[in-house]
N, C-alpha and C positions, 0 to 999 in steps of 0.2 A: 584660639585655634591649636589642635593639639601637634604636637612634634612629631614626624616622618622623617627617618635618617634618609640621608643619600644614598641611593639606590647604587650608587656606583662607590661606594666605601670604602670597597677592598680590590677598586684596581690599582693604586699607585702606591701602597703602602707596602712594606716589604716584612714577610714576617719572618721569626728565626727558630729552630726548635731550642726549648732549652736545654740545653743540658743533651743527658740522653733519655728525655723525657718523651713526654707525647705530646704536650704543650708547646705550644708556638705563641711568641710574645711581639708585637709589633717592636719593629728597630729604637723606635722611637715612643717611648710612655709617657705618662699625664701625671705629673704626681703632685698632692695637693697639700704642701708641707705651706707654701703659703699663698695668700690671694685668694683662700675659699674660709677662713675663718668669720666668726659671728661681728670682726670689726669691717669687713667688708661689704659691699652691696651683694644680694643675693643673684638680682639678675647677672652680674658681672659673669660669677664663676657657672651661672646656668650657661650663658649664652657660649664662653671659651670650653665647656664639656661637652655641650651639642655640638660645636666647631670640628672638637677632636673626634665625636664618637665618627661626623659625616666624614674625616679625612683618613677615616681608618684606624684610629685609634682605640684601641678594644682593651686596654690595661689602664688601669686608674689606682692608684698608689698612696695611702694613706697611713693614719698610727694614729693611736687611743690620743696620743696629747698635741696633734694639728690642730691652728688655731691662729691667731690667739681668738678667743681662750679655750684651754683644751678644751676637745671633746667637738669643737664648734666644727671643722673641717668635715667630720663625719656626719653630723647635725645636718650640713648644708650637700652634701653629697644623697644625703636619704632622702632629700629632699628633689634633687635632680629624677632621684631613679623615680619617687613618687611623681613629678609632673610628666617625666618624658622619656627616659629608659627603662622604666620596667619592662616593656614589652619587650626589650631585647634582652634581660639577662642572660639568657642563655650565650649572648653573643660578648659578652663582656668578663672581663678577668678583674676582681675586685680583689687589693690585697689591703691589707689592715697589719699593724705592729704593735707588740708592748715592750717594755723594758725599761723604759727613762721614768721619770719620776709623773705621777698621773693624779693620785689623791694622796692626803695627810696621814699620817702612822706609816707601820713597819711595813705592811704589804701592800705599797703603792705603788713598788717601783721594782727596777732587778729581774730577776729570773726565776724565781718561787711559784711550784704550782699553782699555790694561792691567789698570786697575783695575775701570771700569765691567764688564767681562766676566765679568773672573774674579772678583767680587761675583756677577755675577747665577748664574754656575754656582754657586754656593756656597750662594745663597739656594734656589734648584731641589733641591738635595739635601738641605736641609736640611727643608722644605717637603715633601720626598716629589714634586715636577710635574716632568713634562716640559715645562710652560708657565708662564707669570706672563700673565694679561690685558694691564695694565699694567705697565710696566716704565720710572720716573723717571730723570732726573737730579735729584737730591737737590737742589744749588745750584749757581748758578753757577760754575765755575772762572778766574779770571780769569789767570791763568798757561798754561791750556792752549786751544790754540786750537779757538775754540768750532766749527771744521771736525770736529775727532779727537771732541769730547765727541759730537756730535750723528750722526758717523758710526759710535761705537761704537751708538746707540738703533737705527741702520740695520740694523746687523748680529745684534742681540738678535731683530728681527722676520725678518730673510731666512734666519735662521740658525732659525726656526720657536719663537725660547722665548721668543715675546715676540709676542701678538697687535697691541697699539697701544702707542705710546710719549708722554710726558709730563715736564714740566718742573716744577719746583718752587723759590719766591724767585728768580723772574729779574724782571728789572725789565722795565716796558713795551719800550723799545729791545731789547733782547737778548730777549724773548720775540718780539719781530718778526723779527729776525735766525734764530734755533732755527727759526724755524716757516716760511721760507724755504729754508733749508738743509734738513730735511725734508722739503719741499714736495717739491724739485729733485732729490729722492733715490727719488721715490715712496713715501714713507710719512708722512702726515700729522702735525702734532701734534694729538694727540690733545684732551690736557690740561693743565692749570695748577693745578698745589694752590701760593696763597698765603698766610697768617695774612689773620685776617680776622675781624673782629670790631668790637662795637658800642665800643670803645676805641683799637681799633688798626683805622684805614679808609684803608690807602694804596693799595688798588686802585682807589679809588671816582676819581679824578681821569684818571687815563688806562688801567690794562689791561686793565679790563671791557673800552672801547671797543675796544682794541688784541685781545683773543680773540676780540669779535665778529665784528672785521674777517677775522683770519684763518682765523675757523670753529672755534674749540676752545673745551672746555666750561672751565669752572671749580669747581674743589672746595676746599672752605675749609677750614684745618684751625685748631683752636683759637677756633672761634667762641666757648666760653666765656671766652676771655683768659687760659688756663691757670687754669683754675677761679676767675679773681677775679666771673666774671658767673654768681655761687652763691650758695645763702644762706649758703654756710660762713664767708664773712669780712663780713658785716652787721654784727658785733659787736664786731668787733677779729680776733686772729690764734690761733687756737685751737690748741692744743698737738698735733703728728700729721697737720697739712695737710701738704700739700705747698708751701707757703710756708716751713713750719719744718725741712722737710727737703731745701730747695732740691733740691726739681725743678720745674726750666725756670722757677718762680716765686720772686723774691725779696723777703723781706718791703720790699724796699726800694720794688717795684712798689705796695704798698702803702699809700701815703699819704694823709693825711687830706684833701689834694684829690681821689686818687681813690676816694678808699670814701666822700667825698661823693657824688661821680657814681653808684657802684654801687648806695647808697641809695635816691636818687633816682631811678634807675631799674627798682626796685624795687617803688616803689609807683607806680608804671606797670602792671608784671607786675601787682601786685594784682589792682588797677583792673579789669582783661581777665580776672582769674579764674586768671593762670598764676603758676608759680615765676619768680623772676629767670631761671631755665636756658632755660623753654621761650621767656619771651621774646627771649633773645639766640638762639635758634635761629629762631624763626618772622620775629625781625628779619632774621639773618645771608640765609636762602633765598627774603627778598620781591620780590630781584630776578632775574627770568627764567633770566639770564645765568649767574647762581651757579648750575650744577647740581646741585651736592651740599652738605651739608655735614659735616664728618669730627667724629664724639664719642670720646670716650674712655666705658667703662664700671667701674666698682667693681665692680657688685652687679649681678644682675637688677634689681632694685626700680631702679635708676638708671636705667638704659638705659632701663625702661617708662615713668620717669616724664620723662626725654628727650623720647622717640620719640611723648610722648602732645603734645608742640609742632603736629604734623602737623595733627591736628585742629579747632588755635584757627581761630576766625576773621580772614582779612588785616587789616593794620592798619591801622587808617584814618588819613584826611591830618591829624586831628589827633593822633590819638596818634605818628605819627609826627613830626608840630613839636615834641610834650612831648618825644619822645624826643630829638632831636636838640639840643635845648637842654644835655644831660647826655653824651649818645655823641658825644665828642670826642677827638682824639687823646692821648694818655695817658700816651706812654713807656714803651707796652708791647713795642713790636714786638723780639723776639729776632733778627732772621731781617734786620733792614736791611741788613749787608753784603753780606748775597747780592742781595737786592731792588731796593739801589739804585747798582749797578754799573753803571758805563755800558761 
């Protein structure tokens, strides 16, 4: 039987403009860094993207080396849009990234025309598009001159496979610089996906102001802290996290200073009637500027009980002084060498 979205999709969903763009990104994104690679069941991540496209979810968030193993994430997303979304692309925001390391020799990874290109044709065919929405630079390259990186994102858009383009872990200066250099090229920056989270707040001092300035929106990714702002680790470190299987989270991240904080913020989430998850989501997108912010999914039941963040009530000025007592920086942040490159 073939797939019909819910007819009613986009009454409970809240969208935001980005930036001072024309595009509007749902609060809440799909992003498929993990749980849609080729070691997973394929119905799993079908049935959790049909969940989100019926709960209004119109953004789905990807990169050339999602997986495991790379490539696979994309593999299995071209695969969704072939049984059940292609009828709606036009209703969908597809974004795709390169920069991290993808194939062996010199231009596999980084910021080099060479590679930004011929990544993104790679992610296009694999994906099944003639387009990507979005189309990143993954992270900074601090070796290639950030002239070639920002004029390959020119030629992604003029070259028609690429509607808007977008940066990711650049620090305030160098997301000033990108977004100049784009300016002067005719095509704006779009976006910024930085980490972000009630642990890790290193945009809160200068890039928020620095996107405003320049007009581009912001999308968060890892608002949960790589699942430490869960109730998975309240109790210690449970056998089959991803703590124990090192992805992107080390038990080492886990210390008794900060599963203090994650406690404690915890019964906060109570307090308000939510999970620790919707808190750190309904916290992460309190601020205007945040356009979006990017979840990972397990299960349907996960994504629903995410996505049900949307409907708390904002936070008030004191829950937010309880909060900030504990949402401190942490020694979480993966992503500082790209972020904080001047």
């Amino acid at each position: 039987m073939s797939y019909l979205a819910d007819s009613a999709r986009y009454d409970q969903m809240t969208y935001r403009r980005t930036g001072r763009s024309g595009l509007k990104l749902p609060a809440i994104s799909l992003g498929l860094w993990h749980n849609f690679g080729g070691d997973r069941p394929y119905e799993s991540g079908r049935g959790i993207a049909r969940r989100a496209f019926d709960l209004g979810v119109t953004h789905f968030d990807l990169a050339n080396n999602y997986g495991p193993p790379y490539g696979s994430a994309e593999i299995t997303f071209g695969q969704i849009l072939e049984d059940d979304l292609r009828p709606y692309r036009d209703e969908l925001v597809i974004s795709t990234k390169a920069g991290y390391d993808m194939w062996p020799g010199p231009y596999g990874e980084w910021g080099s025309r060479k590679y930004l290109l011929s990544s993104l044709d790679q992610s296009l065919t694999r994906m099944g598009l003639d387009y990507v929405d979005i189309f990143y630079s993954h992270r900074f390259d601090p070796e290639t001159p950030l002239e070639e990186t920002m004029g390959a994102l020119v030629s992604a858009v003029q070259q028609g496979k690429a509607l808007y383009v977008g940066i990711s872990s650049y620090s305030p200066a160098k997301t000033r610089e990108a977004a100049q250099l784009l300016k002067s090229a005719g095509v704006p920056l779009l976006i910024h996906q930085p980490s972000y989270s009630m642990l890790n707040r290193w945009i809160e001092p200068e890039l928020l102001d620095t996107l405003e300035e320049v007009g581009a929106g912001c999308i968060a990714f890892s608002p949960l802290a790589q699942g430490m702002l869960t109730d998975r680790y309240l109790n210690g470190i449970p056998e089959g996290s991803r703590a124990t299987q090192g992805k992107s989270l080390s038990t080492d991240l886990l210390s008794e200073q900060n599963l203090g904080r994650i406690r404690a913020l915890d019964e906060v989430a109570k307090s308000r009637g939510q999970s620790l998850a919707q808190l750190a989501l309904t916290w992460t997108i309190r601020d205007p500027r945040v356009t979006s912010a990017l979840i990972g999914a397990s299960s349907v039941g996960q994504l629903e009980q995410n996505l049900a963040a949307l409907q708390a009530p904002p936070l008030t000025d004191d829950e937010l002084a309880e909060i900030d007592k504990h949402a401190v920086e942490s020694g979480i942040d993966l992503w500082a060498t790209s972020s904080r490159a001047e």
